[in-house]
N, C-alpha and C positions, 0 to 999 in steps of 0.2 A: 622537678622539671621534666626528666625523662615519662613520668606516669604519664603528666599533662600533653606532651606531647604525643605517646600512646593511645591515650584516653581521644585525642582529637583523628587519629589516622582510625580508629576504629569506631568512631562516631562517621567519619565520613567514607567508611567501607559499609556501614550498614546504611545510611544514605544511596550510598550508590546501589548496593542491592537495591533496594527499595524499587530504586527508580530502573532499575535492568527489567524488574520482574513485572514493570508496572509498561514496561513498553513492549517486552515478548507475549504479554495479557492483550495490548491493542492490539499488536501482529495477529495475533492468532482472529479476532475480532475482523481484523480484513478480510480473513480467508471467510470468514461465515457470509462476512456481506458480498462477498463476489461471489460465493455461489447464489446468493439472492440476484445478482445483477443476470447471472449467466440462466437460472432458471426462470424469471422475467424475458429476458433475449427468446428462449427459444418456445415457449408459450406466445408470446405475441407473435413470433414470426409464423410457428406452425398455425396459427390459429389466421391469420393472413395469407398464407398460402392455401389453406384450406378453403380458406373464402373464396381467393382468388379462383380458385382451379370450380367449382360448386356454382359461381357466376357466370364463370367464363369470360374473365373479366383480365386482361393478362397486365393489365395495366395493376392492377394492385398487388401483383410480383415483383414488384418495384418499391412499394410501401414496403413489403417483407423485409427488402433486400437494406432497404434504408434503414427500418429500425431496427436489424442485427447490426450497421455500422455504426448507428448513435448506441448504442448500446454496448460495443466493443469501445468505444471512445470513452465511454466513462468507465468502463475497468480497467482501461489503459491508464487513465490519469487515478483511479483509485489504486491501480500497483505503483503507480510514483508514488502515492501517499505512504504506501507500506513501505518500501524502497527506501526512504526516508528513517522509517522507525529502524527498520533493520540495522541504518546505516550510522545509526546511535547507539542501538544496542551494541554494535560492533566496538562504538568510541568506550561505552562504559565497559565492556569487557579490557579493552589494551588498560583502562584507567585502574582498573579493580589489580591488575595480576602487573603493571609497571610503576603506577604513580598515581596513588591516590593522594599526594601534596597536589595537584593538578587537579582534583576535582574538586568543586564551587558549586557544587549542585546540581538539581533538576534545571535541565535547558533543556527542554524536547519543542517549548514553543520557540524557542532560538534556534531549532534543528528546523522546524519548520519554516521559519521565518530566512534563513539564509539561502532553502532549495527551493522554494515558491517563486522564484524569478523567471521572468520570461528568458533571460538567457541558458539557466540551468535549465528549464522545462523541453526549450528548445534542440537541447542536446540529449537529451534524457528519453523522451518520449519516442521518440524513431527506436532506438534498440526496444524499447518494455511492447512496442506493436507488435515485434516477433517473438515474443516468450513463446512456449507453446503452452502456459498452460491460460496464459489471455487469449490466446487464438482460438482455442476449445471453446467453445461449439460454433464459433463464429464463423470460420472459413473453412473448417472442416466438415 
């Protein structure tokens, strides 16, 4: 009884690895596509200011200005999206080193699926506007 019951806490500690190392692997995957977000951002804007200023057109410093803000708005909500994994990773660390009788498995679409709410979004997103490393290149 005792093995089987070993046999199961270390069946579901190598589970839980699994799934830490499978969601610090997306993390890091964020970080590569926001810097695609961030070097999009500032290719289009300089490349619109350039225009702008070359036409003499001052109206299209507005286009500039516009699309580093839709473009800060989707790094915003894609640092929710990491914010998210991290905030799993974090559950499967307390689970690995206090209770792994408490873990049941890969839930990362059930991590997704509880913060994807207009309420949680709506609390969420005002602080991840000031990170600074979202704000980079955009207001600075």
């Amino acid at each position: 009884m005792g093995d089987e019951i070993n046999g199961e806490i270390e069946n579901k500690r190598e589970m839980a690895l699994r799934e830490y190392f499978h969601v610090f692997d997306a993390i890091d995957k964020f970080d590569a596509r926001s810097l695609q977000i961030k070097s999009w951002s500032v290719t289009l804007s300089a490349a619109s200011i350039g225009f702008a200023i070359s036409q003499n057109a001052p109206a299209l410093l507005f286009l500039a200005s516009f699309s580093a803000l839709i473009f800060w708005m989707i790094e915003i909500l894609w640092k929710y999206y990491q914010d998210i994994l991290i905030e799993r990773g974090e559950r499967i660390e307390h689970i690995i080193h206090s209770d792994l009788n408490g873990y049941t498995g890969p839930t990362i679409n059930k991590a997704f699926k509880e913060n994807l709410t207009w309420e949680k979004e709506k609390r969420a997103l005002p602080d991840i506007f000031w990170y600074r490393n979202v704000m980079l290149p955009h207001l600075w």
